[in-house]
C-alpha positions in Angstrom: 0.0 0.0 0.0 1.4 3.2 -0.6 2.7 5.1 2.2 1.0 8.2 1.6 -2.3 6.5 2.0 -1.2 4.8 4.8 -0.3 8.6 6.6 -3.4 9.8 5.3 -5.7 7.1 7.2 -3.4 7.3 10.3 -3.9 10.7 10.6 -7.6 10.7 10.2 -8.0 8.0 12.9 -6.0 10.3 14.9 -8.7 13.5 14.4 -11.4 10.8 14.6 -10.1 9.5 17.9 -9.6 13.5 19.1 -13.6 14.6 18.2 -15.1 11.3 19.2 -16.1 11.1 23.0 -14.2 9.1 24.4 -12.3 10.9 27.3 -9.3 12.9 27.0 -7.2 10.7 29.8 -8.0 7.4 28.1 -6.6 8.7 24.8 -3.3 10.6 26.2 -1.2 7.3 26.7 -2.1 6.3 23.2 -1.3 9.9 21.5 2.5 9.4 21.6 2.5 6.0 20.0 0.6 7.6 17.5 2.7 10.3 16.9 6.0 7.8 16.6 4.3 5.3 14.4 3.9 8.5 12.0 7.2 9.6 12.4 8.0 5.9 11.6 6.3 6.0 8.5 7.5 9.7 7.3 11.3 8.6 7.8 10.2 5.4 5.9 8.5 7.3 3.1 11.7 9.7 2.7 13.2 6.5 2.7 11.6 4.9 -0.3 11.9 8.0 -2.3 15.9 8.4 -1.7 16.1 4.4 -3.2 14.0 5.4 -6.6 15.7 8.1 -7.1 19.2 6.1 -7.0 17.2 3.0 -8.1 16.8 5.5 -11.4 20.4 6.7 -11.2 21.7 3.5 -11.4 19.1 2.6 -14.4 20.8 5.6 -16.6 23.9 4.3 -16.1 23.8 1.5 -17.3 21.9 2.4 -20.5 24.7 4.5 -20.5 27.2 1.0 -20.4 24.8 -0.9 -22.4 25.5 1.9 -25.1 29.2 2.0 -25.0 29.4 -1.8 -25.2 27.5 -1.6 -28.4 29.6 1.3 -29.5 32.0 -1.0 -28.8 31.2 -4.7 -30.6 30.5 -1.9 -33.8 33.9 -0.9 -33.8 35.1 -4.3 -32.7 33.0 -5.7 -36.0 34.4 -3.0 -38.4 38.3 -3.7 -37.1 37.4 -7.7 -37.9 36.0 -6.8 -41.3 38.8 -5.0 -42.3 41.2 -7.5 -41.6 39.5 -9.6 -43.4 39.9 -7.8 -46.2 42.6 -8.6 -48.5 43.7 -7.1 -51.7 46.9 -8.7 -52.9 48.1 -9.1 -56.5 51.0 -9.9 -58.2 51.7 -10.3 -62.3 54.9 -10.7 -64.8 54.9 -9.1 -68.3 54.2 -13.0 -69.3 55.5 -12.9 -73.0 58.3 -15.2 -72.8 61.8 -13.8 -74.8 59.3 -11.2 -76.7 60.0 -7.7 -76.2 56.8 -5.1 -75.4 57.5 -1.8 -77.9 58.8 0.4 -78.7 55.5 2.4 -80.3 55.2 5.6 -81.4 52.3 6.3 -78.6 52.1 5.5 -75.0 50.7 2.7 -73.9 49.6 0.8 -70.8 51.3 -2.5 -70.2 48.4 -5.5 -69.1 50.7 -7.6 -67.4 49.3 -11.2 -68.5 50.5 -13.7 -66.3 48.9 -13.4 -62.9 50.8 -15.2 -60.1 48.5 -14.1 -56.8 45.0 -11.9 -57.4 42.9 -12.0 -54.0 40.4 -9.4 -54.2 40.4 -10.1 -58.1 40.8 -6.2 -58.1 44.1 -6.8 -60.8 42.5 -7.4 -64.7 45.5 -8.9 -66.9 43.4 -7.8 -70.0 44.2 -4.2 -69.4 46.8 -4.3 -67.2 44.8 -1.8 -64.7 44.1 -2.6 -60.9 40.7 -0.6 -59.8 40.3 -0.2 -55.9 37.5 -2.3 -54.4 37.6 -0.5 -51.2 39.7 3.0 -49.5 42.2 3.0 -48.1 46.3 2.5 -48.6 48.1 0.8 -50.8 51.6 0.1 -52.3 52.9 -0.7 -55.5 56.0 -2.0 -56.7 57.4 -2.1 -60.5 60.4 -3.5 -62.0 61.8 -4.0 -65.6 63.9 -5.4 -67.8 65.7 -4.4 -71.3 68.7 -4.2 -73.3 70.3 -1.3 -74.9 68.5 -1.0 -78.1 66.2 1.5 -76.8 65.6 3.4 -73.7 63.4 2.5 -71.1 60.2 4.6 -69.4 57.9 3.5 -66.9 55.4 5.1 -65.0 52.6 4.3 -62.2 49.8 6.5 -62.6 46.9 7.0 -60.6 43.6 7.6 -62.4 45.4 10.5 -64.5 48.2 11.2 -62.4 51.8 10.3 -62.6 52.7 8.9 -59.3 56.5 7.5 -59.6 59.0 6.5 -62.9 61.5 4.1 -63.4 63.9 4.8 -66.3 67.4 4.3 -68.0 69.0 5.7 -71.1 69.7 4.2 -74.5 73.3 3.2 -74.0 75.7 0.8 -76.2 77.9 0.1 -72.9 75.5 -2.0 -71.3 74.3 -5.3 -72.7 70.8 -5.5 -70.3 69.4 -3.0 -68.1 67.3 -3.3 -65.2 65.0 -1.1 -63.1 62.1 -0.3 -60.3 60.3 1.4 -58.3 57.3 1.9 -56.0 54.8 4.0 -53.9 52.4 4.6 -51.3 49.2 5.4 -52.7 46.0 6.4 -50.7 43.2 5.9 -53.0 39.0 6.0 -52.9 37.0 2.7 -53.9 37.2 2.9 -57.9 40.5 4.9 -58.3 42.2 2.9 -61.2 46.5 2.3 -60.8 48.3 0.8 -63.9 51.7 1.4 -65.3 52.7 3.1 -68.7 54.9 3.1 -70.8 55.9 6.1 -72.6 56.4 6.2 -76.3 59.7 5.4 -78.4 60.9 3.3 -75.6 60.4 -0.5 -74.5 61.2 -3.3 -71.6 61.2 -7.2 -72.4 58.5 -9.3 -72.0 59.9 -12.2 -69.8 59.0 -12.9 -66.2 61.5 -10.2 -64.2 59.1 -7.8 -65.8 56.6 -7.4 -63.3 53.7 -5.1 -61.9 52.7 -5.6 -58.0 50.4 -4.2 -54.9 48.3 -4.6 -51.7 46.1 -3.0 -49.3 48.1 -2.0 -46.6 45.6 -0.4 -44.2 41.8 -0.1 -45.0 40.1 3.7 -44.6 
């Protein structure tokens, strides 16, 4: 029952007691046990209300913990799916002895033989590797030619030049070889490939290659 209702009917069977007629000397020893049980049941009542509002405190807080753990497991979840994402690839020139070039335009070289393509982000048919997701990634080129001709290669991203490997024509050297690579932090659908510039050329064998992963996920 609630304890205001219980007051309430104390006190009126005090004021009842008071007007009725019974006589004022009979009532007297029962007036202060009257007055303690209400007492009793104000301290009670001040009580209760002290426990609901901590009761309610403690309630907030932990919807409060309740919504940082789930802030939590989301960020746990998007860490996990991350690393599970892997974008690894790794393809040679894959012409045998052939030589690629020299035209008289620049071209983009499609690497044809794949050796690793997780992600399948890497297409050997145009030699250009699209992004699946953001983040980070790093490239890696390397070449090789003879003297003939000189030697131009570049990683571009969409339709900027990134880095360039190169070497001179040169009739002292029988074979030349070269590389490079690069960091490059790129949105899902930005396009990397390597070209080759015009008037120069690199053979077509194996230590010809074009390579890259995701290093870190945005």
């Amino acid at each position: 029952m609630n304890f205001n209702i219980l007051q309430s009917i104390f006190l009126f069977s005090g004021l009842t007691l008071a007007h009725s007629g019974v006589n004022t000397t009979e009532m007297n020893p029962y007036h202060p046990d009257m007055c303690n049980l209400l007492k009793d049941f104000g301290a009670m009542t001040e009580k209760v209300k002290s426990m609901e509002t901590r009761l309610k405190e403690t309630e907030i807080r932990l919807k409060e913990t309740v919504t940082r753990l789930k802030d939590s497991e989301n960020q746990i979840l998007e860490l996990q799916s991350k690393e599970r994402t892997k974008i690894i690839f790794s393809a040679t020139a894959g012409r045998g002895d052939a030589h690629i070039g020299p035209f008289n335009t620049d071209i983009i070289i499609d690497y044809k033989k794949v050796i690793t393509n997780f992600g399948n982000a890497y297409s050997p048919v145009t030699g250009v590797f699209t992004a699946p997701v953001a983040g980070v990634y790093y490239f890696t080129i390397f070449y090789h030619g003879g003297r003939s001709y000189s030697h131009y290669l570049r990683i571009f991203k969409n339709n900027e030049m990134t880095v360039i490997t190169s070497d001179h024509k040169t009739e002292s050297d029988g074979a030349d070889n070269g590389g490079n690579a690069v960091f490059l932090q790129l949105q899902q659908g930005d396009q990397v490939y390597v070209s080759m510039a015009a008037n120069t050329y690199v053979w077509g064998a194996d230590h010809t290659t074009f390579s890259g992963f995701l290093v870190t996920q945005m």
